[in-house]
TIVEX-154910 format. One record per residue (C-alpha): chain; x, y, z. Coordinates in steps of 0.5 Angstrom, whole numbers, plus 500, padded with zeros to 3 digits. Each point is the difference from the previous one (the first is absolute). Last residue first. Layout:
N
  finu    x    y    z
     A    X    Y    Z
...
***
This chain:
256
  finu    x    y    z
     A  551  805  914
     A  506  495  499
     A  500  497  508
     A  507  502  502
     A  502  498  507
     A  504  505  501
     A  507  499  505
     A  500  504  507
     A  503  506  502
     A  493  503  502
     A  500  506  497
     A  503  496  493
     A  495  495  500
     A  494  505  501
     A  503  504  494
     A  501  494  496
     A  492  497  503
     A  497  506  498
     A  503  500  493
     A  498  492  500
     A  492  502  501
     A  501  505  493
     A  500  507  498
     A  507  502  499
     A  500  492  496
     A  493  502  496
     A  504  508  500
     A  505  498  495
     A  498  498  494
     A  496  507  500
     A  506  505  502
     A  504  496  496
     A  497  504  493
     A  500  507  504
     A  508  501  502
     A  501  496  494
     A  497  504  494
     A  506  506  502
     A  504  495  499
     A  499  498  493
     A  496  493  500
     A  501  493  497
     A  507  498  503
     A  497  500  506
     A  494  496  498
     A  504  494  504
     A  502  503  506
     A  494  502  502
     A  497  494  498
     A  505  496  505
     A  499  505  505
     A  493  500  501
     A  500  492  500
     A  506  501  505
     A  496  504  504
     A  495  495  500
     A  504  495  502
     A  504  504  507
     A  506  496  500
     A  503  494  503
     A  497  497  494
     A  506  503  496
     A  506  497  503
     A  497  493  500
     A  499  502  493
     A  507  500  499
     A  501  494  504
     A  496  497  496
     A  504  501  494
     A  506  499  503
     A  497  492  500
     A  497  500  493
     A  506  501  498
     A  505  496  503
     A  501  494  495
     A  505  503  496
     A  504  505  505
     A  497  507  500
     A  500  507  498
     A  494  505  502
     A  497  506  497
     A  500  499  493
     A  498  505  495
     A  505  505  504
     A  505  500  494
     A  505  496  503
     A  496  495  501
     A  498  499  493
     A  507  498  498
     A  500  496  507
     A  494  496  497
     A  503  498  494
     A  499  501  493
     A  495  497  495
     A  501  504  493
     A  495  501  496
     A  504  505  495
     A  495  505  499
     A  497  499  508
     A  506  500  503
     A  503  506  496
     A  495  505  501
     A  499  499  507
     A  507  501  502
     A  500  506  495
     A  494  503  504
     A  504  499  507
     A  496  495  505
     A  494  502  504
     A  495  504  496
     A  503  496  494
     A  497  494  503
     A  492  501  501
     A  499  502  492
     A  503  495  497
     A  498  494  504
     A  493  502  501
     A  498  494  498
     A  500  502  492
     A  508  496  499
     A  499  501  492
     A  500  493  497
     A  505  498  493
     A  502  494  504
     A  507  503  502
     A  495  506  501
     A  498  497  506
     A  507  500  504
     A  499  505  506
     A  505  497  505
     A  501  497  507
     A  506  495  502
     A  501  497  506
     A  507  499  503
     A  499  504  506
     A  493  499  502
     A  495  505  501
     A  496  504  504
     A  495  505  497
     A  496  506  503
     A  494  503  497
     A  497  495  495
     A  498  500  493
     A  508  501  498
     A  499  492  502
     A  495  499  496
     A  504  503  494
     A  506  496  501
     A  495  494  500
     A  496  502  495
     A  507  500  496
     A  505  497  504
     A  501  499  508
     A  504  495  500
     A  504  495  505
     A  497  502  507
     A  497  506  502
     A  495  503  506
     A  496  506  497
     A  497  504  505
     A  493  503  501
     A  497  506  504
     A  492  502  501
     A  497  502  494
     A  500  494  496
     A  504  501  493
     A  494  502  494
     A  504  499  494
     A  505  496  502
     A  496  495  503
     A  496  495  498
     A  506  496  496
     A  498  506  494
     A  495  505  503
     A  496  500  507
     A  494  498  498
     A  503  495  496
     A  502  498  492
     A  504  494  498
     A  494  499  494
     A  504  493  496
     A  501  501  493
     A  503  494  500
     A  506  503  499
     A  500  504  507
     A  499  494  503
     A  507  497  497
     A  503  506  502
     A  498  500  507
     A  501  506  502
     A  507  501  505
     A  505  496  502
     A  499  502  507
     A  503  499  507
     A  504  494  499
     A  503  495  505
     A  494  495  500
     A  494  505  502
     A  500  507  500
     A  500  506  503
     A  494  505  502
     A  500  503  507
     A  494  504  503
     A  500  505  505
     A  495  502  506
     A  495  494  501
     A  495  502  505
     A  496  503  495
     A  498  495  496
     A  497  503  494
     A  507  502  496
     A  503  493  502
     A  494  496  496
     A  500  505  494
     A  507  499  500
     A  499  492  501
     A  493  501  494
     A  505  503  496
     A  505  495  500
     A  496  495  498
     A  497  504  494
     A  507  500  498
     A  502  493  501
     A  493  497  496
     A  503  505  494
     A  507  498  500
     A  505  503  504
     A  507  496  499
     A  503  497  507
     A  505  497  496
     A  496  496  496
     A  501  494  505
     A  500  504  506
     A  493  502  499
     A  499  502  507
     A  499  508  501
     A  501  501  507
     A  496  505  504
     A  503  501  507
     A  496  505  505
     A  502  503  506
     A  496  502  506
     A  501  495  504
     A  503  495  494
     A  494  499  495
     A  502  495  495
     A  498  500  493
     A  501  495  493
     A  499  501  494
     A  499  496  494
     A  499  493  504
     A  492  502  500
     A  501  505  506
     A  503  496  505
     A  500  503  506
     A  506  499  505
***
């Protein structure tokens, strides 16, 4: 495992890449070191291309509690290249999976909405709860989550700052996977071992497409995805999955 000056720490599992923030002692809140950190790990995971997926969890039992309040007292400068936790404004185009445990609240609930995918234990406990200090959840929060859950939902968390379950969650398709306590990270990798068996630039592609879906009208669509999709028709690995397929062999994906 690399270690990132303490705040972030990354591993590279094949072509799986682990971002763990470490600040236990604060519930894993995002200060401005951390932030940064965290954007030079996605820019680390976006250059390399033999990692396919990422997956970011955290550290002593708890995703994240969100910013640093204390930080955010002293007037401290939080911003990133990436945005707020050096993410949620520019997410990495390749796939991401939240892993969490204990909670996912605030920055954090909002980091993980920053991802594609989101695993998280069953007795975990996600929220918007800033307007509890008078702060606005401005790290895409209030506009990524009613795309996905029912707009009285959503109204009703964010004003009354509510921490829920993750199962609520789960049952409106924010989650993906449930798991025991403590098992998280480890479904987590299993879902990206089921994504890194697939052709990656096509899954970047997909990925974009999917996520301007809700910007377009249909007939903008047919044209629109035409542009992100032709690297991925155009690229070595579209030889290779046609060629796999001819041969009844697997792939062996390069990410070109």
């Amino acid at each position: 495992m690399e270690n990132r000056g303490n705040l972030v720490l990354t591993e590279k599992r094949g072509k799986i890449f682990i971002i763990t923030i470490n600040r236990p002692e604060v519930k894993n809140a995002c200060d401005g070191a951390t932030g940064m950190q965290m954007c030079q790990a996605i820019d680390a995971f976006e250059e390399d291309e033999n990692l396919f997926v990422a997956i970011i969890t955290g550290a002593g039992g708890t995703f994240s509690a969100g910013a640093d309040l204390k930080a955010a007292a002293r007037g401290e400068d939080r911003s990133t290249p990436r945005g707020g936790f050096g993410i949620m404004a520019k997410p990495p185009r390749k796939p991401i999976i939240a892993a969490i445990e204990g909670y996912a609240v605030a920055g954090g609930m909002e980091l993980a909405l920053s991802c594609d995918l989101i695993v998280a234990a069953n007795n975990a406990k996600m929220g918007l709860p800033e307007v509890r200090h008078n702060l606005v959840a401005v790290g895409g929060g209030l506009f990524r989550l009613p795309k996905r859950m029912p707009y009285h939902l959503v109204m009703e968390l964010a004003l009354t700052a509510d921490m829920l379950p993750a199962e609520h969650f789960h049952r409106f398709g924010v989650v993906n996977r449930l798991t025991e306590p403590g098992q998280a990270l480890q479904t987590a990798i299993e879902l990206a071992e089921r994504l890194i068996v697939n052709g990656p630039t096509a899954q970047i592609a997909t990925k974009e497409i999917i996520r301007h879906a809700y910007e377009w009208t249909e007939e903008e669509a047919w044209e629109k995805q035409k542009v992100i999709a032709q690297p991925a028709l155009d690229s070595e690995d579209r030889k290779e999955g046609l060629k796999a397929f001819a041969e009844k062999r697997k792939p062996i994906w390069s990410g070109k």
